[in-house]
C-alpha positions in Angstrom: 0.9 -8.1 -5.2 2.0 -4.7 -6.2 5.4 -3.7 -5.9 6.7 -0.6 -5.8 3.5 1.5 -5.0 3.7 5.3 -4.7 0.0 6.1 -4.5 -3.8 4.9 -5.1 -4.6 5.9 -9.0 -8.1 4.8 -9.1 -10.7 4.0 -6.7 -13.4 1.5 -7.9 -17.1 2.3 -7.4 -17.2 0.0 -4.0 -14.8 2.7 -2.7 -11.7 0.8 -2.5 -8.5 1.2 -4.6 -8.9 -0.7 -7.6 -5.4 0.8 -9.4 -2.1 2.0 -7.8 0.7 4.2 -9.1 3.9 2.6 -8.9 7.3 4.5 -9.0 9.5 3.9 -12.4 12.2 2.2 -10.1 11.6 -0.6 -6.9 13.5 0.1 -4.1 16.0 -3.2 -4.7 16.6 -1.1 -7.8 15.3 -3.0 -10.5 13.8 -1.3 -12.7 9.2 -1.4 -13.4 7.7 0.0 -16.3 4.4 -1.2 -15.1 3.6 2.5 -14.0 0.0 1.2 -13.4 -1.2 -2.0 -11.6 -4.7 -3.3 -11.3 -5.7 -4.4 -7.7 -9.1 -5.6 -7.8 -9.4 -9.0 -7.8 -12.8 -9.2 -9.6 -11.4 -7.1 -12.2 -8.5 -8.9 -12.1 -10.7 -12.1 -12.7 -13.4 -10.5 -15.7 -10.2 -9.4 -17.3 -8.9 -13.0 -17.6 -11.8 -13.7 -18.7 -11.4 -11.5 -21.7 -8.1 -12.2 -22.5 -8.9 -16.4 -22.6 -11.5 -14.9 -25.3 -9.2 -13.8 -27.2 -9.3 -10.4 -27.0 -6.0 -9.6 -27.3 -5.7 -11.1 -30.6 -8.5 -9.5 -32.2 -7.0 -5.7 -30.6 -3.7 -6.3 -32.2 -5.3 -7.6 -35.3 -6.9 -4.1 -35.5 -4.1 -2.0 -34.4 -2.2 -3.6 -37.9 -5.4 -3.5 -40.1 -6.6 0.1 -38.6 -3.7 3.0 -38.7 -6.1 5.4 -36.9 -6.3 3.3 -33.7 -3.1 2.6 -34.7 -2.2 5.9 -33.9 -4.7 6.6 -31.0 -3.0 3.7 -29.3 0.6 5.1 -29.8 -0.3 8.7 -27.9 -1.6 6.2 -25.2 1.6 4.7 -25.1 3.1 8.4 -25.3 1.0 9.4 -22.6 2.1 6.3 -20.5 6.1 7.0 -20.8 5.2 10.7 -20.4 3.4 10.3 -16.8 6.0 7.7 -16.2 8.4 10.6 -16.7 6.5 12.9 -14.8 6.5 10.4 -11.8 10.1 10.4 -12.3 10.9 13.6 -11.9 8.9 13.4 -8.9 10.4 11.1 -7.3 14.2 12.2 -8.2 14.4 9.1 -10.6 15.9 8.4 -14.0 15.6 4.7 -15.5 16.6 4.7 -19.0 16.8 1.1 -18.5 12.9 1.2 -19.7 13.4 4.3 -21.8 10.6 3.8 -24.4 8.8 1.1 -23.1 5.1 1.5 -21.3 3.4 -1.6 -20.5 0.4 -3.7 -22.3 2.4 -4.6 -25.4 1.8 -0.7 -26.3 2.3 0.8 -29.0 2.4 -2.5 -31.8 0.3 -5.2 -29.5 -2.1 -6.2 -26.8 0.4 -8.2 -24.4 -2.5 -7.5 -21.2 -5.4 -6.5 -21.0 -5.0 -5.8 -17.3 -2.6 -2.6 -17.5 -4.7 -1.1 -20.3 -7.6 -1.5 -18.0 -5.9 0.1 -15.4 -4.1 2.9 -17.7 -8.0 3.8 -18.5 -9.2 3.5 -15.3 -6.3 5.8 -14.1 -6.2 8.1 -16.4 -9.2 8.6 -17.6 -11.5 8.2 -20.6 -10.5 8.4 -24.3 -6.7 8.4 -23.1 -6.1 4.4 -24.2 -8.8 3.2 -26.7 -8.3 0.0 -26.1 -8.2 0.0 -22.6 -11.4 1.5 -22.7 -12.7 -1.1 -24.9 -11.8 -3.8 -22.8 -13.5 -1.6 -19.7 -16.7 -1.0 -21.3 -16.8 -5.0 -22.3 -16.3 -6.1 -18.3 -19.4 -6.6 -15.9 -19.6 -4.5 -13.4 -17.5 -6.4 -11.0 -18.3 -4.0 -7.9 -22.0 -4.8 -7.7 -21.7 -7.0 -5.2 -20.1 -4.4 -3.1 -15.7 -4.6 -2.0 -14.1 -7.7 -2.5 -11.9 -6.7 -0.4 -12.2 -6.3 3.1 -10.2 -4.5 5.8 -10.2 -5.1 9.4 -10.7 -2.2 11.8 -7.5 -2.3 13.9 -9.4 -1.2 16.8 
């Protein structure tokens, strides 16, 4: 369950949010770098999929062999802290608790696959590398139409 939610990042093709922003600090105060959180619980589950794989091994592998996704994958991390900021300042919140720290193992390491998933998904194509690698390697878990289903409070 997401904690901390400010706002719907990403809606999946079904229509329904698939990734929410979260604020930089939950309101017990404890600080959350997780800036992005994936929802979906079909995405949730292809993603685990992946990881029991061993994807995650294989993407660090290449971030130490490879220094230009090396370096593609720090300004995704840059770009994480920075919108992180950004929400920050929104939101008339400083946490320098996390200063320097995204989410995902980012910038050395692929620690979850799920927050670079959802990093893509919410910000975009060719913003996390491999985030979008992990994205393009997913069925498409929405086929089957939401997996989530809301009641009409009528």
């Amino acid at each position: 369950m997401p904690r901390g939610t400010r706002a719907v990042a990403h809606r999946c093709p079904c229509g329904r949010p698939d990734v929410v922003e979260t604020t930089p600090r939950l309101p017990d105060g404890t600080p959350f770098p997780t800036t992005y959180y994936l929802t979906c619980p079909r995405a949730c589950s292809a993603i685990g999929t992946l990881e029991a794989a061993g994807m995650m091994r294989e993407m660090t592998e290449r971030i130490a062999a490879d220094p230009r996704l090396a370096e593609r994958y720090e300004a995704a991390h840059e770009a994480y802290l920075a919108r992180r900021a950004e929400i920050g300042a929104e939101d008339g919140i400083e946490v320098p608790e996390i200063a320097g720290t995204s989410a995902g193992g980012m910038p050395t390491r692929v620690k979850c696959l799920h927050v670079l998933v959802a990093h893509s998904l919410a910000a975009g194509p060719g913003v996390n590398p491999l985030g979008d690698e992990a994205l393009a390697a997913l069925p498409e878990w929405w086929r089957a139409g939401p997996c989530v289903h809301v009641e009409d409070p009528a």
